[in-house]
VOMAR-995938 format. One record per residue (C-alpha): x, y, z. Coordinates in Angstrom, 1 decimal. Layout:
REM residues N
      c1      c2      c3
       X       Y       Z
...
This chain:
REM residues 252
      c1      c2      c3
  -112.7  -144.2   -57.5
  -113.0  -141.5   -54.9
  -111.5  -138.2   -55.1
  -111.9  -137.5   -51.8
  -108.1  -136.4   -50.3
  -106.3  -139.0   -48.5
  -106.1  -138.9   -44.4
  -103.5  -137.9   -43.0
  -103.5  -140.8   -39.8
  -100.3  -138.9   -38.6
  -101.9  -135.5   -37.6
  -103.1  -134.9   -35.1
  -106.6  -133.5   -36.5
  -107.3  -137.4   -37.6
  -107.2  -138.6   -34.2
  -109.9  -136.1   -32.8
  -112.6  -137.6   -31.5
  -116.0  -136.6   -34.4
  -118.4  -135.4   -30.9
  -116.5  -133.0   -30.2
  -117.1  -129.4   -31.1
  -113.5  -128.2   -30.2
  -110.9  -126.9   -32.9
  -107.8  -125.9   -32.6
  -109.1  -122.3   -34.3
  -107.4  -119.5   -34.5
  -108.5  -117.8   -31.1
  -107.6  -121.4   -29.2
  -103.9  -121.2   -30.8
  -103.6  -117.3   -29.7
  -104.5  -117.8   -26.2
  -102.1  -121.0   -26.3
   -99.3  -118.4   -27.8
  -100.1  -116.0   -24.5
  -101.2  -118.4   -22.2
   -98.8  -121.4   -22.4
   -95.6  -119.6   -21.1
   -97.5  -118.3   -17.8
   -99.0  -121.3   -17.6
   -95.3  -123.2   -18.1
   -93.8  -120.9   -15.1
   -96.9  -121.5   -12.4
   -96.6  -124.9   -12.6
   -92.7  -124.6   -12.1
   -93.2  -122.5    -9.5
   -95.5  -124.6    -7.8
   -93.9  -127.5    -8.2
   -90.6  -125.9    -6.7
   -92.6  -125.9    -3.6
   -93.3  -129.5    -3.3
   -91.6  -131.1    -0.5
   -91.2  -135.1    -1.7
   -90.6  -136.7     1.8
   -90.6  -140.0     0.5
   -89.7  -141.7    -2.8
   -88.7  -145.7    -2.6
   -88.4  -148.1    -4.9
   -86.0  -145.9    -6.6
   -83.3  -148.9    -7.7
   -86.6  -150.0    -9.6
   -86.0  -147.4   -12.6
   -82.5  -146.7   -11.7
   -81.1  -149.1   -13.9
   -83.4  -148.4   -17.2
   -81.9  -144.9   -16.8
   -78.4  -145.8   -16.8
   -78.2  -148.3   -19.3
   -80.8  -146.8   -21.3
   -83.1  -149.6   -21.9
   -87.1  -149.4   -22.5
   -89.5  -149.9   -20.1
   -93.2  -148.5   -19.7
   -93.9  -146.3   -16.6
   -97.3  -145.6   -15.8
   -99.7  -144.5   -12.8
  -103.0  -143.5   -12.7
  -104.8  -140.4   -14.4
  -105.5  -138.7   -11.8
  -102.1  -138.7   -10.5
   -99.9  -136.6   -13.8
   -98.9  -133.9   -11.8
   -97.1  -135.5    -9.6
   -96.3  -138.6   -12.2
   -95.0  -136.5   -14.9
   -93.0  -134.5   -12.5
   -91.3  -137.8   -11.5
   -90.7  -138.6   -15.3
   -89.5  -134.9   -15.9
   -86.8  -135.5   -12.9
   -86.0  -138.8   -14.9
   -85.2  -136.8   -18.4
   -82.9  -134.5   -17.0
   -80.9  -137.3   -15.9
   -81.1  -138.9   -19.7
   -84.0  -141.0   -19.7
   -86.0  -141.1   -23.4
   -89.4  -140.4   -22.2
   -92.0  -140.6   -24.8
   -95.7  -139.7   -23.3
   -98.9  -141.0   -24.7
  -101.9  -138.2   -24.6
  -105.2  -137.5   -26.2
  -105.9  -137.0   -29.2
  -108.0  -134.4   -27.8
  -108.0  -130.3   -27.4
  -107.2  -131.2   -24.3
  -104.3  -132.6   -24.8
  -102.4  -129.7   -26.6
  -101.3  -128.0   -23.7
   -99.7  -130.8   -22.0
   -98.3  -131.9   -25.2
   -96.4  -129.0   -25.6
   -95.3  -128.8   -21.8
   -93.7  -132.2   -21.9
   -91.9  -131.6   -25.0
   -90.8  -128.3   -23.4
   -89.1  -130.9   -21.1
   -87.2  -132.7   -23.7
   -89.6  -135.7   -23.8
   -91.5  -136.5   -26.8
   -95.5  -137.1   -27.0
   -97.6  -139.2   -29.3
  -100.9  -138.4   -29.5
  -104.0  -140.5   -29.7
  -105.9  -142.9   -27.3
  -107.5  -146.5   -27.3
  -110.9  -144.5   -27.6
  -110.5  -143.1   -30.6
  -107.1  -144.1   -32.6
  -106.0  -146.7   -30.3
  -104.3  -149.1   -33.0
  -102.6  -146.0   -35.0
  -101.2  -144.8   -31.2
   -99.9  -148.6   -31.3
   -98.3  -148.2   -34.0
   -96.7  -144.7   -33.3
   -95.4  -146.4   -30.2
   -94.0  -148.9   -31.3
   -91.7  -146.6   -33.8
   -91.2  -144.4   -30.9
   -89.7  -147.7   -29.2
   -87.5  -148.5   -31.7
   -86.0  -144.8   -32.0
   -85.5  -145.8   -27.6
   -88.4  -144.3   -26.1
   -89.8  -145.9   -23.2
   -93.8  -144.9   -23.1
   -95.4  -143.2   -20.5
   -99.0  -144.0   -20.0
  -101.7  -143.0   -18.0
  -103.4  -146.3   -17.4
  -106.8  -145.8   -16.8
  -107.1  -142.6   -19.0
  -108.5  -140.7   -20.7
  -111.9  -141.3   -19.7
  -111.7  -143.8   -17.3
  -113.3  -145.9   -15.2
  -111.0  -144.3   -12.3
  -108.4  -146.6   -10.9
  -109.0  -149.4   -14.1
  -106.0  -150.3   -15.7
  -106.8  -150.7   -19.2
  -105.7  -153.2   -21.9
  -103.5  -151.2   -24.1
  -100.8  -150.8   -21.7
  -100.7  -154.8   -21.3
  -100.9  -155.3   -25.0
   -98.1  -152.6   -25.8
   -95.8  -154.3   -22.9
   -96.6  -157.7   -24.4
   -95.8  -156.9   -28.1
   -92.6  -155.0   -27.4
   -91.4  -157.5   -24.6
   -91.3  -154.3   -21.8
   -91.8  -154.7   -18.3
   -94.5  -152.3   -16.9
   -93.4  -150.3   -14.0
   -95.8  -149.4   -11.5
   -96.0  -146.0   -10.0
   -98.6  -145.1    -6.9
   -98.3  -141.6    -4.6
  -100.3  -139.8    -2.4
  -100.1  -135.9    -1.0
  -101.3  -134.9     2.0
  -103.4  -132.0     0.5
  -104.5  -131.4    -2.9
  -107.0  -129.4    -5.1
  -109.5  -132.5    -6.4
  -111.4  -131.3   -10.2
  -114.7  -132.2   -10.4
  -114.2  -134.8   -13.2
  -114.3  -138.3   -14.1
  -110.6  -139.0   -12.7
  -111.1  -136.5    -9.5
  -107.6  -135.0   -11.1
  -105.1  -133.9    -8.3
  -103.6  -131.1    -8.2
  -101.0  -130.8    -4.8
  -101.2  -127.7    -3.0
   -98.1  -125.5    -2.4
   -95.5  -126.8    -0.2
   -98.0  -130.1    -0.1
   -95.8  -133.4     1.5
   -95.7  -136.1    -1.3
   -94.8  -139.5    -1.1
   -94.1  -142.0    -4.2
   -93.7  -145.8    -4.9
   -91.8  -147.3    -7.4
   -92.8  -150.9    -7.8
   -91.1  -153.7    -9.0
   -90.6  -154.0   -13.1
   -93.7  -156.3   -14.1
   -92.8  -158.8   -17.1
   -95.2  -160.8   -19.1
   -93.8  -164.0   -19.6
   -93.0  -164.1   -23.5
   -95.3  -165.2   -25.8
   -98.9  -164.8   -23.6
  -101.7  -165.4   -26.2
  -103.9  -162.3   -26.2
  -107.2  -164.3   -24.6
  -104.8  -164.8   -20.8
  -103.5  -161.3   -20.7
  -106.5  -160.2   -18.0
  -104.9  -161.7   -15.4
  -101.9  -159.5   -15.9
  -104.0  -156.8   -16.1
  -105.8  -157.3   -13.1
  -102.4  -158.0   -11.7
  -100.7  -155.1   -12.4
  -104.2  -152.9   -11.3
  -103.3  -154.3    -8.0
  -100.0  -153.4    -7.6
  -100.9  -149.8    -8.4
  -103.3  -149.8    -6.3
  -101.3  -151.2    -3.4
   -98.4  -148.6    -4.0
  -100.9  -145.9    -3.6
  -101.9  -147.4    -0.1
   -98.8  -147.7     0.8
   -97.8  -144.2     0.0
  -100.9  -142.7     1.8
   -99.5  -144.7     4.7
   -96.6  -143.0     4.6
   -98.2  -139.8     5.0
  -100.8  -141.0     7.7
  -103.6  -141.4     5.4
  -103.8  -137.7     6.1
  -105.5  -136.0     2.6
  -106.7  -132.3     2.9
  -109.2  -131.4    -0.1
  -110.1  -128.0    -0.8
């Protein structure tokens, strides 16, 4: 019998991915202490300057909000700013947010921004810990949180949605509810996801699609065409939100 001490699958240290040579050390947690408060009052401030032009499909998440019923937002990775500023708009009005992020280093930061909002955050990924993040939201789900998700993160492809945002939907009986936008200019990262950053007093435009249902009781081996499906509805609300802004998109 091993006396090796038992994992702890609920902390966040379990869910890290092994390649990585990043710790939450000492120093890291220091500059986190100093850092995260300035960083907390830019991104207010920029947001503040953000002049959302055009938001419709707004009856689609009206409804979860009011009667507060479970549903599963998501958009794509490279869109959080302006995604999670939506959602943050949505929890000041009483929506239970919960937000799925990586397991990662990475992920601390906006962890402990979106709980500075009020939502709560489970951490972990289909990469690395993807059956114990099922798990965690499915609990979440029962305490009334409807789960945020990035769908092609965290490491892509871009613009793929993946399967675990299907699967969740389909165990819990949620409808998915699509989210695309666009800006007209934006800071682009030079990363797998091209993250987007929007530009002071940047125009924005977002689309709220329709709630997406899988019929109950798809078996696992037909859920691709939901997948692909729901991709494509993504996809087209992006479109049609760079429309709105004349296709215009100013990188710098």
């Amino acid at each position: 019998m091993s006396n090796a001490p038992k994992k702890d699958f609920d902390s966040v240290e379990s869910r890290r991915s092994s390649a990585s040579r990043r710790s939450l050390g000492p120093a890291r947690r220091l500059y986190y202490f100093i850092g995260l408060p300035i960083l907390r009052a830019l991104i207010r401030l920029l947001t503040m300057t953000y002049r959302i032009e055009h938001v419709v499909g707004t009856k689609n998440i009206d409804p979860f909000i009011a009667e507060n019923t479970l549903c599963a937002p998501c958009y794509w990775h490279q869109h959080h700013v302006v995604g999670s500023t939506l959602v943050r708009s949505w929890v000041q009005r009483g929506f239970k947010a919960c937000f799925l992020v990586s397991g990662s280093v990475d992920g601390d930061v906006p962890s402990r921004i979106a709980r500075s909002w009020g939502a709560e955050v489970i951490r972990g990924s289909a990469n690395q810990s993807g059956a114990l993040a099922l798990r965690d939201m499915q609990r979440m789900m029962k305490k009334g949180f409807s789960i945020i998700t990035t769908a092609d993160g965290p490491r892509g492809p871009k613009y793929e949605f993946k399967i675990g945002a299907i699967l969740m939907a389909r165990i819990a009986g949620i409808p998915i509810i699509p989210i695309g936008c666009a800006v007209d200019r934006a800071w682009y990262l030079n990363r797998w996801d091209d993250f987007m950053i929007p530009k002071p007093f940047a125009r924005i435009a977002i689309a709220i699609g329709e709630p997406y249902a899988l019929p109950a009781g798809t078996p696992l081996d037909e859920l691709e065409p939901h997948r692909l499906l729901v991709q494509e509805r993504v996809m087209s609300l992006m479109t049609d939100s760079e429309s709105y802004l004349g296709g215009v998109k100013e990188a710098g």
